[in-house]
PLY file of the C-alpha trace (Angstrom):
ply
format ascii 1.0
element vertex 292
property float x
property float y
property float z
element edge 291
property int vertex1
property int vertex2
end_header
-31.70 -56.94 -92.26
-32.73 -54.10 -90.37
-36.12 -54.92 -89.01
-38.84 -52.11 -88.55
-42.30 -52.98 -87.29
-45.10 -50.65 -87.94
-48.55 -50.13 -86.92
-49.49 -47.03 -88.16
-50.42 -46.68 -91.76
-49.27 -43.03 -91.67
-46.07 -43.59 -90.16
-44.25 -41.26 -92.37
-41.29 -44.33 -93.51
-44.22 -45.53 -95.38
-44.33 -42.73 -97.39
-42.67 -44.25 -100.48
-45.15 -47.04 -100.46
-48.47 -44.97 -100.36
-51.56 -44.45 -102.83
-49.97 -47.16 -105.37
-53.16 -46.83 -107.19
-53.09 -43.36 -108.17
-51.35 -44.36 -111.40
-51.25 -40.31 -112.39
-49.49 -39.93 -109.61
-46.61 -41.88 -109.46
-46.15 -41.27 -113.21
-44.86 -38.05 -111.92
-43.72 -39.36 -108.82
-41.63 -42.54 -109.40
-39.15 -40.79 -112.32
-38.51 -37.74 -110.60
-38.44 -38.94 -107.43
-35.81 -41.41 -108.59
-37.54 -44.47 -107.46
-39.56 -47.38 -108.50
-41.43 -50.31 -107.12
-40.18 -54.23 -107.27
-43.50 -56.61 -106.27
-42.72 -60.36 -105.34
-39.23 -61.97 -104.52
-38.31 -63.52 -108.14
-38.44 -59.83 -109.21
-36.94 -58.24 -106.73
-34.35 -60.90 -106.80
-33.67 -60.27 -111.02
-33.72 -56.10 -109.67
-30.49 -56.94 -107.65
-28.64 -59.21 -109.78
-29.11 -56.30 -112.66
-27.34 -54.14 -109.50
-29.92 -51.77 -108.60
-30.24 -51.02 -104.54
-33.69 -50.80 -102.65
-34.16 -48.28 -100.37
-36.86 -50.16 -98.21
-38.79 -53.65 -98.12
-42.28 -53.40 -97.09
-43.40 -56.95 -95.89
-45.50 -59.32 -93.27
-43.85 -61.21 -91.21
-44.44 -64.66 -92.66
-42.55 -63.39 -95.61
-39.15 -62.78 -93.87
-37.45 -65.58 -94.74
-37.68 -65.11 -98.76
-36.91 -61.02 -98.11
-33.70 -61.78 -95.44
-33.16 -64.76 -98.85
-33.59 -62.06 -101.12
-31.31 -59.45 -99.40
-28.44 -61.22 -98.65
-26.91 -59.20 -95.72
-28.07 -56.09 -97.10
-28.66 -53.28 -93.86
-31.73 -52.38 -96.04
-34.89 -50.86 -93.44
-37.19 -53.72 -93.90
-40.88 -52.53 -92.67
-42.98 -55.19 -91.40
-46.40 -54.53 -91.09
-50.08 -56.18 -90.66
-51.38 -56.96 -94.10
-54.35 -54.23 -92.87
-51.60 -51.48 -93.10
-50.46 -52.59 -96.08
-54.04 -53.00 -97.89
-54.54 -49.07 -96.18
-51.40 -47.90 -97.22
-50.72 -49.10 -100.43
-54.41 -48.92 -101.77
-54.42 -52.56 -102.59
-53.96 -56.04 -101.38
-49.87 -57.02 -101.65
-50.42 -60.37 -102.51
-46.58 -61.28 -103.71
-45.47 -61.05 -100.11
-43.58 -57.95 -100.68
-42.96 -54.56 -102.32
-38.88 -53.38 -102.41
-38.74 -49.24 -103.17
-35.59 -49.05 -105.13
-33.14 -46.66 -106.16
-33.74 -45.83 -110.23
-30.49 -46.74 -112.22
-29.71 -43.60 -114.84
-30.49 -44.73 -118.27
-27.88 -45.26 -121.02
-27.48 -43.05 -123.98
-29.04 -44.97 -126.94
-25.62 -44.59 -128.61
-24.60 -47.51 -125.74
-27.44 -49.56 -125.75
-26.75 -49.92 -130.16
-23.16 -50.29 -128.74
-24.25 -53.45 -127.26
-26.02 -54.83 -129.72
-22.80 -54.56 -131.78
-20.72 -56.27 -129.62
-22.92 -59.64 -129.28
-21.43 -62.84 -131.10
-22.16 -66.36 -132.27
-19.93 -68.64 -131.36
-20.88 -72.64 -132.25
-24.79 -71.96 -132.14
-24.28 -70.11 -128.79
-24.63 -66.35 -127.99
-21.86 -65.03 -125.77
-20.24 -61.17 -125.88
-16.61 -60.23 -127.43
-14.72 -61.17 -124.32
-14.81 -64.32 -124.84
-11.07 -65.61 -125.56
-11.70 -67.36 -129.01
-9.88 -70.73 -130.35
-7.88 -70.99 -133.77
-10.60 -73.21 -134.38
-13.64 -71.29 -133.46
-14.70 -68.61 -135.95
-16.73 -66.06 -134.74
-19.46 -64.99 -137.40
-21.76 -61.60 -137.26
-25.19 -62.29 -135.40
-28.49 -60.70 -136.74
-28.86 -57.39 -134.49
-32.69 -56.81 -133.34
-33.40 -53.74 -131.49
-37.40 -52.86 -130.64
-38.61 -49.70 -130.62
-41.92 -48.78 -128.51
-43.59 -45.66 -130.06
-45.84 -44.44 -127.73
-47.26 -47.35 -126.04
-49.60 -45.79 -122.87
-50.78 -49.18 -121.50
-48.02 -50.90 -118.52
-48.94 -54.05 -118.76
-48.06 -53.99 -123.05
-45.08 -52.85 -121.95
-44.67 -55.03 -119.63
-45.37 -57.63 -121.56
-43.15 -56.67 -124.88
-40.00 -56.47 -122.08
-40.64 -60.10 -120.96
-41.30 -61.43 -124.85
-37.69 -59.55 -125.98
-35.93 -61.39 -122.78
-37.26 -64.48 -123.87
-36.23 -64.53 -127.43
-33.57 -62.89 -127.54
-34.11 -59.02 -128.55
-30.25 -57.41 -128.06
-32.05 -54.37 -126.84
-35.16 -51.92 -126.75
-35.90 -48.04 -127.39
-38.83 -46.04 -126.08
-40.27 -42.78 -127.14
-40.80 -39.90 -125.01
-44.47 -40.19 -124.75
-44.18 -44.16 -124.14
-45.31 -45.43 -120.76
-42.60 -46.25 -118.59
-40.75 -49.45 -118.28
-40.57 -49.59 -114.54
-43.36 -48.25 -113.34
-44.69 -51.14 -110.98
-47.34 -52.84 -113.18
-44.69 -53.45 -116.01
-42.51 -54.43 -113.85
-44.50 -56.87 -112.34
-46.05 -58.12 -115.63
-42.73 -58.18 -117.33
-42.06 -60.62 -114.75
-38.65 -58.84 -113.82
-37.25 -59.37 -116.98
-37.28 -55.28 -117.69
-34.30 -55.25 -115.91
-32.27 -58.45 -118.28
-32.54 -56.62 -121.31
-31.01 -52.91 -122.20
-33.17 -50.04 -122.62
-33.47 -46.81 -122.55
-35.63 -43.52 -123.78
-34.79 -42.19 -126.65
-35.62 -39.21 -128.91
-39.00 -38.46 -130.96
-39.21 -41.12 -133.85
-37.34 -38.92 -136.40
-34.62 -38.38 -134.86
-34.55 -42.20 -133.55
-35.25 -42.96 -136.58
-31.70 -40.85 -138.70
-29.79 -42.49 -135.52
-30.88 -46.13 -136.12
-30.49 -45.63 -139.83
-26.67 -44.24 -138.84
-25.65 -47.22 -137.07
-26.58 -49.82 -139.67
-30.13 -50.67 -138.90
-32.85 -51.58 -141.45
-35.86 -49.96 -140.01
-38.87 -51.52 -140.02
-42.51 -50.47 -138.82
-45.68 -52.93 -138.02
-48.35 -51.42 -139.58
-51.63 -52.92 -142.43
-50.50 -50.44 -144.87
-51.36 -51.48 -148.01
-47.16 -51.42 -149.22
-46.94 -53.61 -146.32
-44.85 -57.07 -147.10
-45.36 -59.82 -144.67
-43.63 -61.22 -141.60
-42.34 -64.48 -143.63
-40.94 -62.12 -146.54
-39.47 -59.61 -143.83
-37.74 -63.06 -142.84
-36.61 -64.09 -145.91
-34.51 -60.78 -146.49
-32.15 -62.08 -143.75
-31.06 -58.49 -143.22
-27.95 -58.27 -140.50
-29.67 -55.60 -138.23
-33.26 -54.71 -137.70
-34.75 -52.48 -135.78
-38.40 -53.32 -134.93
-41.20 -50.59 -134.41
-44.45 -51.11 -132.82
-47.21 -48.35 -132.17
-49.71 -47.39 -130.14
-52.35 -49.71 -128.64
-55.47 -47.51 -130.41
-53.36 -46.36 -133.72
-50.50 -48.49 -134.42
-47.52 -46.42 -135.53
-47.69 -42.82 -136.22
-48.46 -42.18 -140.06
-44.79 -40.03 -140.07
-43.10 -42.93 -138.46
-44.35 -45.26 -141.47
-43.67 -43.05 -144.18
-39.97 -42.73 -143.01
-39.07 -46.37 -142.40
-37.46 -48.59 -144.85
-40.11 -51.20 -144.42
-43.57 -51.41 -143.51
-44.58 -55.02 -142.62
-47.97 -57.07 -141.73
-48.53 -60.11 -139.40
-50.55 -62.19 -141.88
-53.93 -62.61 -140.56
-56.89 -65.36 -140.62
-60.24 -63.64 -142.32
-62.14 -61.31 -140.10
-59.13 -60.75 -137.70
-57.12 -57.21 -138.75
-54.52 -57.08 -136.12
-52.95 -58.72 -133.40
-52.67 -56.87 -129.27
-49.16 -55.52 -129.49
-47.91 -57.41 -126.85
-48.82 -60.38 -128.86
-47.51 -58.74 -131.70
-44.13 -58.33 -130.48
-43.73 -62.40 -129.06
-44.55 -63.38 -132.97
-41.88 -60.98 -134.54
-39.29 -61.39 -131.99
-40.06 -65.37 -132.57
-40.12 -65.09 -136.20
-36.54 -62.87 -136.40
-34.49 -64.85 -133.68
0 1
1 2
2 3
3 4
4 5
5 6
6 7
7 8
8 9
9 10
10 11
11 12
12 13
13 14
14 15
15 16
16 17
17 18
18 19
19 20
20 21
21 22
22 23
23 24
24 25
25 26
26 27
27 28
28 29
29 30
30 31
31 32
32 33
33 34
34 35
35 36
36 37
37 38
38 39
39 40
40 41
41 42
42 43
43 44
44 45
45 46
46 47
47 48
48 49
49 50
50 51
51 52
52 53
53 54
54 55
55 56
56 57
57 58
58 59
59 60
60 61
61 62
62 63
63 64
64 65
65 66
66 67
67 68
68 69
69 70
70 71
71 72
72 73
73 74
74 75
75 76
76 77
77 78
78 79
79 80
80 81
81 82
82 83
83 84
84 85
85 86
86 87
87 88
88 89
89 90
90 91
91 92
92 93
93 94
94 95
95 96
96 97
97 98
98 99
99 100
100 101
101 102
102 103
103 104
104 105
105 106
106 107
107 108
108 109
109 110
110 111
111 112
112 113
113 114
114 115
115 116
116 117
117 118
118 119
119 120
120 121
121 122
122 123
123 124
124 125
125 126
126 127
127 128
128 129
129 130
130 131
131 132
132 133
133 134
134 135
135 136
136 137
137 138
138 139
139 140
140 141
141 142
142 143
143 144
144 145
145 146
146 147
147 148
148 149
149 150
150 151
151 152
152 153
153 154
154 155
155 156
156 157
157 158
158 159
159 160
160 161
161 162
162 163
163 164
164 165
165 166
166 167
167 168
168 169
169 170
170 171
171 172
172 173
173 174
174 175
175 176
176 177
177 178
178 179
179 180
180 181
181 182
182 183
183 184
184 185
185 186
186 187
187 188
188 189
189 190
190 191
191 192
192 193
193 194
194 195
195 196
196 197
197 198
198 199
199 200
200 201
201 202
202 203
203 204
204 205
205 206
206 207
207 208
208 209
209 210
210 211
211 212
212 213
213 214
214 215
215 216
216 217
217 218
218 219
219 220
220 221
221 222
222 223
223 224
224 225
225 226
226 227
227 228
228 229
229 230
230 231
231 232
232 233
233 234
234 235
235 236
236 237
237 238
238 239
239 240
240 241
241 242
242 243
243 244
244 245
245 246
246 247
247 248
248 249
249 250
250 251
251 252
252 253
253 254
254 255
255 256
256 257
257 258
258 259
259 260
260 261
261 262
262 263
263 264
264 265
265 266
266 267
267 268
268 269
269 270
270 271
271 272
272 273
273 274
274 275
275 276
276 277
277 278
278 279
279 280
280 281
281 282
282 283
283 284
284 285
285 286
286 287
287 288
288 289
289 290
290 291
């Protein structure tokens, strides 16, 4: 590691890691200024095996062992400083005993996150990819493709959240709209416990045009919505269709009254009397469950 101490909290190196607060600015900040933050070792950890690079560590010293662990004989400028400087530099108390700046990876074209999707197998109850050498014995069969689509989702943490709940069950890979918050902003990140990075994304289009392209490549589209056309969750199930793609709206709205008119299916949660709707990060863990 290359070690840095600093004492001033306007020592210009720090610049990357100031005003982490001021969510409106690093909205504009952190996309076009082709970086992003990675809080806590297990996450900065997942950020590296997914191959993206820091450009800096900002740590105290008693967490130099798990960052030189972490970093692996990586010359990255690690900046140790007082947890004062920290608090005053970062607007907030780094309690995850560190915060990595990193390089943002370009995103894929959607057409090669679908591709993905596509190329995923079963083979004997286990998921594997298409370059695995196959036995005379060992049929490969067609696995249900599930892609989610986040339509304008403003709050990081539901983000977050739906990233963590498609790496844990399985979801082959996830869209975004244009207006949708983003993905690696640091409180996603952090909430989707690093798991943003172990499962492909990317933004797409506005929702018709995501919509004609999803539609193109096999999908059965399918928006989460009380409409009153709406089938449920166990009959979505029972369709067993080969390739869904999943759409979830806005935390105030749901999906966007277009959006539902132009999907093939509009689908309900069934729910318990005096209870309309599930939080969408919920949402997304019982439909992602339910479709595995």
């Amino acid at each position: 590691m290359h070690l840095e101490r600093i004492d001033d909290p306007d020592d210009p190196r720090l610049a990357d890691y100031r005003d982490l607060t001021d969510v409106a600015l690093r909205r504009v900040l952190e996309p076009e200024g082709g970086l992003y933050m990675a809080e806590s070792a297990k996450v900065l950890a997942r950020a590296l095996r997914a191959g993206h690079e820091p450009r800096s560590v900002l740590t105290a010293e008693k967490w130099l062992a798990d960052v030189e662990e972490c970093l692996a004989g990586r010359d990255t400028p690690v900046y140790v400083v007082p947890d004062a400087v920290a608090e005053r530099v970062t607007g907030y108390t780094v309690h995850r005993g560190m915060l990595a700046a990193m390089h943002r990876p370009e995103l894929p074209a959607v057409a090669d996150v679908l591709r993905g999707a596509r190329t995923v197998l079963v083979l004997d109850g286990l998921v594997d990819h298409t370059n695995v050498g196959c036995s005379k014995e060992s049929t490969p069969k067609p696995r249900r493709r599930r892609i989610a689509v986040l339509e304008n989702l403003v709050d990081h943490a539901n983000v977050g959240s739906a990233f963590r709940n498609a790496a844990a069950l399985g979801v082959d890979g996830v869209l975004i709209t244009p207006a949708c918050a983003d993905p690696l902003y640091r409180r996603a990140v952090k909430t989707s416990m690093g798991n943003v990075f172990n499962v492909p994304w990317t933004r797409g289009p506005k929702m018709p045009e995501m919509l004609e392209t999803l539609k193109a490549d096999g999908y059965t589209t399918v928006a989460f919505t009380l409409s009153n056309d709406s089938i449920t969750l166990d009959e979505l199930v029972e369709r067993d269709l080969p390739a869904i793609a999943m759409i979830f709206g806005t935390e105030g709205a749901g999906v966007e009254p277009r959006t539902a008119k132009q999907v093939d299916l509009r689908v309900k949660i069934p729910m318990a009397d005096g209870v309309d709707s599930l939080n969408v990060a919920a949402a997304t863990a019982v439909v992602f469950y339910a479709t595995r």
